[in-house]
DRENTORKOL-3810 file (N, C-alpha, C; in nm, 4 decimals):
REM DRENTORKOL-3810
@n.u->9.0046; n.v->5.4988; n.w->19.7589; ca.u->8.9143; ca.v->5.6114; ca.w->19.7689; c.u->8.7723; c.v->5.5590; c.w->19.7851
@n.u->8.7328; n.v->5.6097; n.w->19.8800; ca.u->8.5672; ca.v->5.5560; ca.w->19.8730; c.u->8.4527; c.v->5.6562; c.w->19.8162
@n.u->8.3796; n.v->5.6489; n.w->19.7244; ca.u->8.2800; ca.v->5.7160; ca.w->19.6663; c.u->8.1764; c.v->5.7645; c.w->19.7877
@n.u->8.1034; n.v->5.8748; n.w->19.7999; ca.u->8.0484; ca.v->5.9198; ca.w->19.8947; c.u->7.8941; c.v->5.9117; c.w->19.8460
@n.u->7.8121; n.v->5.8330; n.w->19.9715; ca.u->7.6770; ca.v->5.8030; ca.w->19.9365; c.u->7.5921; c.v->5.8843; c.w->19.8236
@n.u->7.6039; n.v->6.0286; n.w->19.8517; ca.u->7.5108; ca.v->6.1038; ca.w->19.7711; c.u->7.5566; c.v->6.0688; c.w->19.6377
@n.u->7.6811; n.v->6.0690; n.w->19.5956; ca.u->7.7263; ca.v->6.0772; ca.w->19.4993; c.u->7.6948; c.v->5.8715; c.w->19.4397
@n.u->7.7110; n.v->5.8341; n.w->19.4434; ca.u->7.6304; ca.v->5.7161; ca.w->19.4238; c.u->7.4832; c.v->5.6971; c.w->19.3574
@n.u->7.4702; n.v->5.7431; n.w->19.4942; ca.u->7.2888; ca.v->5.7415; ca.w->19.4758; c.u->7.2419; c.v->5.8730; c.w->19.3750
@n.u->7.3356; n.v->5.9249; n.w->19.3376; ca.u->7.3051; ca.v->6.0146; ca.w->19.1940; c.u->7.3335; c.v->5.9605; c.w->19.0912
@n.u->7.4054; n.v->5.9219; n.w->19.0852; ca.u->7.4665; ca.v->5.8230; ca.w->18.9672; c.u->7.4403; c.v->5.6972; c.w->18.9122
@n.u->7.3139; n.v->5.6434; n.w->19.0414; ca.u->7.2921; ca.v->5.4989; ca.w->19.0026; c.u->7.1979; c.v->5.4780; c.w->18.8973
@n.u->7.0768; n.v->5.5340; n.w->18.9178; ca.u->7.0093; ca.v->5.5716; ca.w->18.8003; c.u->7.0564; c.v->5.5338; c.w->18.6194
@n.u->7.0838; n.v->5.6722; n.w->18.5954; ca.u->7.2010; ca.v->5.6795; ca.w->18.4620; c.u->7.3616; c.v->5.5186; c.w->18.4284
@n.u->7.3882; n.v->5.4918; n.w->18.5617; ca.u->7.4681; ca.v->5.3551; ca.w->18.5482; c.u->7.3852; c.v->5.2569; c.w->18.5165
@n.u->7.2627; n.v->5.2113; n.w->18.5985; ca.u->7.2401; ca.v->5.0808; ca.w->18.5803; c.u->7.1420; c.v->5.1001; c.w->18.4059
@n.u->7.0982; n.v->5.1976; n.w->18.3782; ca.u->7.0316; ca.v->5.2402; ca.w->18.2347; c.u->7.1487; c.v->5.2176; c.w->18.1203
@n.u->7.2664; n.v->5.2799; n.w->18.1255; ca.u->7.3670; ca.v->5.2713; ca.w->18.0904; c.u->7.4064; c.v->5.0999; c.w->18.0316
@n.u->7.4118; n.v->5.0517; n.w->18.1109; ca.u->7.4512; ca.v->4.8812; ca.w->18.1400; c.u->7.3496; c.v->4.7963; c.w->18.0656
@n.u->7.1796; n.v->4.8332; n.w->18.0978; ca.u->7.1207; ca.v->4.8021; ca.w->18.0139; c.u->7.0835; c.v->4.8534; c.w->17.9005
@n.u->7.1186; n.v->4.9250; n.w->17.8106; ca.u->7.1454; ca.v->4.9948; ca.w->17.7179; c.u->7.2022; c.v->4.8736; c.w->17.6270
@n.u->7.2851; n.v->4.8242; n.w->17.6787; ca.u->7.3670; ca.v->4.7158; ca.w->17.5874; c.u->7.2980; c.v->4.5896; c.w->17.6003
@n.u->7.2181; n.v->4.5695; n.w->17.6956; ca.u->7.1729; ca.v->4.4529; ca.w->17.6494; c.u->7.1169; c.v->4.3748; c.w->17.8206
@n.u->6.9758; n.v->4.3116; n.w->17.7825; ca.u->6.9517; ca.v->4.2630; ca.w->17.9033; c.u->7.0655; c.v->4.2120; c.w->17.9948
@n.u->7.0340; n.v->4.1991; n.w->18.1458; ca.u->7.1246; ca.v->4.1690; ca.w->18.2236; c.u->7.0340; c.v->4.0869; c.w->18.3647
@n.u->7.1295; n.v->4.0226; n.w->18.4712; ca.u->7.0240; ca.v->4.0483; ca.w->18.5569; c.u->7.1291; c.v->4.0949; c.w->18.6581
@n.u->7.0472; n.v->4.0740; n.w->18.7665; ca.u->7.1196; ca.v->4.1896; ca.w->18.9273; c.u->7.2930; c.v->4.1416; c.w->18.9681
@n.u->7.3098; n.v->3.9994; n.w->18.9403; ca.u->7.4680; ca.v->3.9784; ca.w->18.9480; c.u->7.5440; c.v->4.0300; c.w->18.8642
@n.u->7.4885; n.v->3.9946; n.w->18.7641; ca.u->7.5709; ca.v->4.0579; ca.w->18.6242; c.u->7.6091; c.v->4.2529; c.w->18.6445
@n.u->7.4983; n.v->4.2707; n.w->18.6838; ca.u->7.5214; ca.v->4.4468; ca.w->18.6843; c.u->7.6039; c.v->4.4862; c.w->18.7551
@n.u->7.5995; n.v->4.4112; n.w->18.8986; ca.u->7.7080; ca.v->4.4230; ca.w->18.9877; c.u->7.8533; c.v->4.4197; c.w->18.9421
@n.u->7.8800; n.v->4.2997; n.w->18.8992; ca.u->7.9892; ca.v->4.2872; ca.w->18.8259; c.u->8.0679; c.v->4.3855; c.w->18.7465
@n.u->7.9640; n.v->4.4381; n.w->18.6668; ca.u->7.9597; ca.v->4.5052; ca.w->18.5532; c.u->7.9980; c.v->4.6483; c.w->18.5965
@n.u->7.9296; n.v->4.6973; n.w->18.7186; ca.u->7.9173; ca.v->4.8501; ca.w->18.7628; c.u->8.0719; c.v->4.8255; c.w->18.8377
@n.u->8.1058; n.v->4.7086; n.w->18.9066; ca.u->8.2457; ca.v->4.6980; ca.w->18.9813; c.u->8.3557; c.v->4.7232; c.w->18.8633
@n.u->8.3452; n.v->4.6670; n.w->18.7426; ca.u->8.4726; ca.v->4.6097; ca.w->18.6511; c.u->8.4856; c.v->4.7988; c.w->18.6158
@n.u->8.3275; n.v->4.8652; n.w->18.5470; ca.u->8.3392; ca.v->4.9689; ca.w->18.5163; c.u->8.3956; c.v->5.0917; c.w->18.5462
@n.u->8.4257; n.v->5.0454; n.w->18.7492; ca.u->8.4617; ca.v->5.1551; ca.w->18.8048; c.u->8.5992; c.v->5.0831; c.w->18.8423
@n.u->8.6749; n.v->4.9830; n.w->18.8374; ca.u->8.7874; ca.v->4.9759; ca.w->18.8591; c.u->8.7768; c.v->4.8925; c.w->19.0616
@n.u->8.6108; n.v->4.8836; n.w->19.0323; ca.u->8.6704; ca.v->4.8290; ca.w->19.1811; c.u->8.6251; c.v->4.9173; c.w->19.2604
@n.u->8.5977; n.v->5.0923; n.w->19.2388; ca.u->8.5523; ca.v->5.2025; ca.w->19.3018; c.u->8.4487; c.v->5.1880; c.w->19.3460
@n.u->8.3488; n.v->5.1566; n.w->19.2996; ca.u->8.1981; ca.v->5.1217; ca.w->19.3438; c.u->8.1398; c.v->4.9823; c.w->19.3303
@n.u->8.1334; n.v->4.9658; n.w->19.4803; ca.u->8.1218; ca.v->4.8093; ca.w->19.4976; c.u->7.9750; c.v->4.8233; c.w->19.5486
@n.u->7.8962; n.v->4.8244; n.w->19.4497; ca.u->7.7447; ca.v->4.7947; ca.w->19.5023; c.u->7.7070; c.v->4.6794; c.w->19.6196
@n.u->7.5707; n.v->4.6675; n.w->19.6735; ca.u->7.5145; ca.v->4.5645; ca.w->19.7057; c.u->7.4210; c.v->4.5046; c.w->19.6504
@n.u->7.3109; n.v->4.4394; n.w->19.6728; ca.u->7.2428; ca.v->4.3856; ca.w->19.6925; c.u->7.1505; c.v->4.4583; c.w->19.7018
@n.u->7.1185; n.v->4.4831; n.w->19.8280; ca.u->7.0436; ca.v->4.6106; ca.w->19.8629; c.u->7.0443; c.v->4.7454; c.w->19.8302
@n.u->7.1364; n.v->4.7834; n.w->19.7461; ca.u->7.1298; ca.v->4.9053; ca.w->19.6631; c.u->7.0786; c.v->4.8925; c.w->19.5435
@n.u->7.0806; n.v->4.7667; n.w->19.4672; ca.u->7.0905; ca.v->4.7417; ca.w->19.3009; c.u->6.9056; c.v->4.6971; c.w->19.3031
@n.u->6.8525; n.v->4.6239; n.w->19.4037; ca.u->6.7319; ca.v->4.5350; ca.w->19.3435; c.u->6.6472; c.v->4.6747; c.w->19.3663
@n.u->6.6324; n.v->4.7484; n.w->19.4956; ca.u->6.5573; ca.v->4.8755; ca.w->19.4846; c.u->6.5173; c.v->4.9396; c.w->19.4338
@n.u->6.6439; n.v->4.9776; n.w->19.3492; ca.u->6.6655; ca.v->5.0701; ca.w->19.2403; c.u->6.5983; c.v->5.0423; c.w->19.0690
@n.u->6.6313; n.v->4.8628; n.w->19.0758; ca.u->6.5595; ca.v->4.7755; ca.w->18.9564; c.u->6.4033; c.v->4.7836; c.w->18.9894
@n.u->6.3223; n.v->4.7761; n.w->19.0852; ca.u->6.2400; ca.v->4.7660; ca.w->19.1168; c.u->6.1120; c.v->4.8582; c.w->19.0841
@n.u->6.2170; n.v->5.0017; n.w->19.1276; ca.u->6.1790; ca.v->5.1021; ca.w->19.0922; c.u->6.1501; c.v->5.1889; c.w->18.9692
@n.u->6.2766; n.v->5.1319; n.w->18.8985; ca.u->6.2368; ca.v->5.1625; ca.w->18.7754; c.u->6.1528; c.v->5.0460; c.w->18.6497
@n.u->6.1072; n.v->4.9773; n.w->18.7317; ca.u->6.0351; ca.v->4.8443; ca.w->18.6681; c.u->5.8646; c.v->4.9680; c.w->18.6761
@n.u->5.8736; n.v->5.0020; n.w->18.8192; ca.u->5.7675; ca.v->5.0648; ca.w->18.8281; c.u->5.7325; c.v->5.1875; c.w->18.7561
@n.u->5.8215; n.v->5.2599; n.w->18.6912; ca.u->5.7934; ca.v->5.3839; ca.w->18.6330; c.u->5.7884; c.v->5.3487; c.w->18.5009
@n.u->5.8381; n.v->5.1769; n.w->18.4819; ca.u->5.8096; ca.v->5.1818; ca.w->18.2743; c.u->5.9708; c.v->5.1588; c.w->18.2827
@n.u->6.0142; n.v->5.1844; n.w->18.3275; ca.u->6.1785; ca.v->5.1772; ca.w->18.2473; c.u->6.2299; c.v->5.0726; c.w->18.2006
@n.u->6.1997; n.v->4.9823; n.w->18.2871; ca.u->6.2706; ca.v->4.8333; ca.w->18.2658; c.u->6.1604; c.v->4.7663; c.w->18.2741
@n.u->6.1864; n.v->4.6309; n.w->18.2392; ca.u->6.1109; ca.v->4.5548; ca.w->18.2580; c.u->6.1374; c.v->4.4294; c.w->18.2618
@n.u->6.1272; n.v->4.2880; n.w->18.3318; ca.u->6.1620; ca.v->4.2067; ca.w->18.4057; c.u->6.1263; c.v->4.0558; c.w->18.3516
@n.u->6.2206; n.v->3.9451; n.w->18.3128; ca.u->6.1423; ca.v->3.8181; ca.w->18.3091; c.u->6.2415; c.v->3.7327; c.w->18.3705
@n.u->6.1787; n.v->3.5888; n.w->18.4456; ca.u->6.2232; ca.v->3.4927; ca.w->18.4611; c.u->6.2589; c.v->3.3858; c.w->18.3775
@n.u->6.4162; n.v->3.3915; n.w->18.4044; ca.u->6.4692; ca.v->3.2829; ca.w->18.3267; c.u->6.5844; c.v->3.1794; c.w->18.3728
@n.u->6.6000; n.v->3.0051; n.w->18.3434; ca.u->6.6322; ca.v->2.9406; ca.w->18.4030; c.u->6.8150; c.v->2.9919; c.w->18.3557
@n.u->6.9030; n.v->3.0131; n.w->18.4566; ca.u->7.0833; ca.v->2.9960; ca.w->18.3636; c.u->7.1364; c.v->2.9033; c.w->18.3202
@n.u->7.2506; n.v->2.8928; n.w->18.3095; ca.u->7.3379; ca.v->2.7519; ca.w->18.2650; c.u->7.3527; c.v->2.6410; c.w->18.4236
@n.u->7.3209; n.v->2.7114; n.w->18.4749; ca.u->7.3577; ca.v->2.6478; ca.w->18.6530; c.u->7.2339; c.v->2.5792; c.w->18.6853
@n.u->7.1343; n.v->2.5856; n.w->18.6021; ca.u->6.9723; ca.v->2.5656; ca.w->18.6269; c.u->6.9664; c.v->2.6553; c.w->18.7572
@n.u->6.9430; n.v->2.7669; n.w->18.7845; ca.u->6.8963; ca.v->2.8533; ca.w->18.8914; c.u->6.8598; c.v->2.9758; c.w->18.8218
@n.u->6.7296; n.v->2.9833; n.w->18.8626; ca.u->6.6100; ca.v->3.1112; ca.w->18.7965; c.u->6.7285; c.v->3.2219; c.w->18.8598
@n.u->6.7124; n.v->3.3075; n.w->18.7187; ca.u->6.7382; ca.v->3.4518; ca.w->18.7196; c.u->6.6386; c.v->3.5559; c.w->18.6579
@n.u->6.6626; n.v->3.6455; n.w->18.7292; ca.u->6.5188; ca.v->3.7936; ca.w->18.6828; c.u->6.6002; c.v->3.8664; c.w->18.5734
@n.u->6.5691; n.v->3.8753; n.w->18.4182; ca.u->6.6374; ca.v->3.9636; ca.w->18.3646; c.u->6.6006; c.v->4.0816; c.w->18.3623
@n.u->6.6610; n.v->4.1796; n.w->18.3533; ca.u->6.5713; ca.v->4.3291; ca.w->18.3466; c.u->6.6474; c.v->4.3637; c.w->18.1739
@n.u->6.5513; n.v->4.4393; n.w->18.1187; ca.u->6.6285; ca.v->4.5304; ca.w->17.9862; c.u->6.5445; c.v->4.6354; c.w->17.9635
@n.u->6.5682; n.v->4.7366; n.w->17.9026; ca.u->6.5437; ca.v->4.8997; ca.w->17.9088; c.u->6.3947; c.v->4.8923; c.w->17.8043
@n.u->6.3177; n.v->4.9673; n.w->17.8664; ca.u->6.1756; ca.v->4.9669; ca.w->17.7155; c.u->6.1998; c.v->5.1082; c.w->17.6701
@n.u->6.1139; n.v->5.1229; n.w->17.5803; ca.u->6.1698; ca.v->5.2295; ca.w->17.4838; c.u->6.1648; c.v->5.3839; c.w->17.5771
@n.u->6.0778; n.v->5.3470; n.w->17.7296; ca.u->6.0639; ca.v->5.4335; ca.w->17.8221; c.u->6.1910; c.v->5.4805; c.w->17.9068
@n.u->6.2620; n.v->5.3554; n.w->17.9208; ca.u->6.3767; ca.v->5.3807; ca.w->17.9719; c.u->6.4848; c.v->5.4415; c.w->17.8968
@n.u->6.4563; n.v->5.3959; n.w->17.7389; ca.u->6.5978; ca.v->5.4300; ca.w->17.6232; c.u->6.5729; c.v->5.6028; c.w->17.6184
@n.u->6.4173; n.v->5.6764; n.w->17.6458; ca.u->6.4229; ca.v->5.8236; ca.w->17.6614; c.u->6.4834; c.v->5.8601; c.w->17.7865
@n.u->6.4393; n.v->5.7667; n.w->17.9232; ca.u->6.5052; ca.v->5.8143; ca.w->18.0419; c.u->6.6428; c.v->5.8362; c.w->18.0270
@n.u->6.7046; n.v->5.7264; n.w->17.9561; ca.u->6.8810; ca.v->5.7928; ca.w->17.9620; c.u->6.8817; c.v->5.8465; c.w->17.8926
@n.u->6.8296; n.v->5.8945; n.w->17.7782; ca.u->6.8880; ca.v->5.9978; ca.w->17.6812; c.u->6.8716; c.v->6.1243; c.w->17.7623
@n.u->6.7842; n.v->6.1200; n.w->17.8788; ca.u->6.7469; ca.v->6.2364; ca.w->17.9243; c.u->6.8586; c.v->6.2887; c.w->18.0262
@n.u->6.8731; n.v->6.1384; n.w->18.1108; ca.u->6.9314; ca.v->6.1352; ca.w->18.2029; c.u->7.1418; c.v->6.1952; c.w->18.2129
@n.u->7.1559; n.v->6.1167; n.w->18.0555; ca.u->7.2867; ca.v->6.1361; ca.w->17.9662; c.u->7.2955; c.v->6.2724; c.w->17.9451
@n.u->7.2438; n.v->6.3519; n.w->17.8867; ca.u->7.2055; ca.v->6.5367; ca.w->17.8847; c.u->7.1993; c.v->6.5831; c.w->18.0096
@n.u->7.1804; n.v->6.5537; n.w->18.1264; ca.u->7.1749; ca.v->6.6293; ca.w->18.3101; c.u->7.2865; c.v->6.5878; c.w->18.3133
@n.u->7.3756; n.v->6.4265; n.w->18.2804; ca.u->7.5020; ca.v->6.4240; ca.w->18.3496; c.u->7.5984; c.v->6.5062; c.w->18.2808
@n.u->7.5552; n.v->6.5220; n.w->18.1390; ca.u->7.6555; ca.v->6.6054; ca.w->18.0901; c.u->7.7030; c.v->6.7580; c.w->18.0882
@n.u->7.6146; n.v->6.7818; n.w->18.1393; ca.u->7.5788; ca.v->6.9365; ca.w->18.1883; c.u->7.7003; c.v->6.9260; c.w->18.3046
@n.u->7.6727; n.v->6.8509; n.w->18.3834; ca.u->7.7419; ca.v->6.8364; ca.w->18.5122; c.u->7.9000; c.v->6.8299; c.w->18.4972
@n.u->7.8657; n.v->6.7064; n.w->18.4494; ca.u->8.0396; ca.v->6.7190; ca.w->18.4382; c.u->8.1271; c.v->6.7972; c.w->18.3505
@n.u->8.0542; n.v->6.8758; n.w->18.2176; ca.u->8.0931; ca.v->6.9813; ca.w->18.1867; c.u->8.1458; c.v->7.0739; c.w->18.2307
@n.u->8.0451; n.v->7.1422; n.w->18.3644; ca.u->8.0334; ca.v->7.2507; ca.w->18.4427; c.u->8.1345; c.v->7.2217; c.w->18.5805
@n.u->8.2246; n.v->7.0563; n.w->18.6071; ca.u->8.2802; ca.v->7.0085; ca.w->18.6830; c.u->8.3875; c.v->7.0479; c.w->18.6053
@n.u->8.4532; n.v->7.0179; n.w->18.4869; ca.u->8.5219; ca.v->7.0047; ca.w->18.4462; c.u->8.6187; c.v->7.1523; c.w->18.4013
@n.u->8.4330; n.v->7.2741; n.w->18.3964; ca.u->8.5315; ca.v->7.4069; ca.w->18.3696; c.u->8.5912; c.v->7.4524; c.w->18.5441
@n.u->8.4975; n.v->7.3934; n.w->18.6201; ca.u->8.5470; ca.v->7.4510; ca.w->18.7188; c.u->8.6942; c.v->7.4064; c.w->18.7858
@n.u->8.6997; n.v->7.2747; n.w->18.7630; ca.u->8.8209; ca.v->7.2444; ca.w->18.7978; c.u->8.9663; c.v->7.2373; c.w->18.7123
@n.u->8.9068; n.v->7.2833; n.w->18.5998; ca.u->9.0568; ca.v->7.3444; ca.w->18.5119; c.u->9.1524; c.v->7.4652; c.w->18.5869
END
């Protein structure tokens, strides 16, 4: 089954907040993480994930440092500031509405 763009790009938001919620990460890791979560269903890129980090670096949400891995190759971590921990609480309350209102309808 392939997930349909809009529906993605609604959802990415609330996922990648989600992910960091638990604990810094950086852009491979999330990938991983958003793939294992969906079973394989949503196979991000590259170009969908750093945008999106970027963006919410810019509004306060996240926020970003360089650090060397076990491989010695710099990675960008991102983790949620207390701006972002309101964005999903906010964000968590709109999805739940939704899929509530998904869920009476399709009973």
């Amino acid at each position: 089954m392939k997930v349909g763009k809009d529906l993605v790009a609604a959802s990415a938001t609330p996922i990648v907040l989600g992910i960091l919620a638990d604990g810094e990460s950086y852009g491979y890791a999330i990938l991983q993480r958003i793939a294992a979560l969906s079973d394989g269903e949503l196979a991000w890129t590259d170009g969908m994930l750093y945008p999106l980090l970027h963006r919410l670096e810019r509004l306060g949400a996240v926020e970003s440092r360089w650090d060397v891995g076990g491989n010695g190759r710099r990675r960008k971590h991102y983790q949620l500031t207390p701006d972002g921990k309101a964005l999903l609480a906010e964000q968590r309350q709109q999805w739940q509405v939704v899929t509530s209102t998904l869920s009476q309808v399709w009973a």
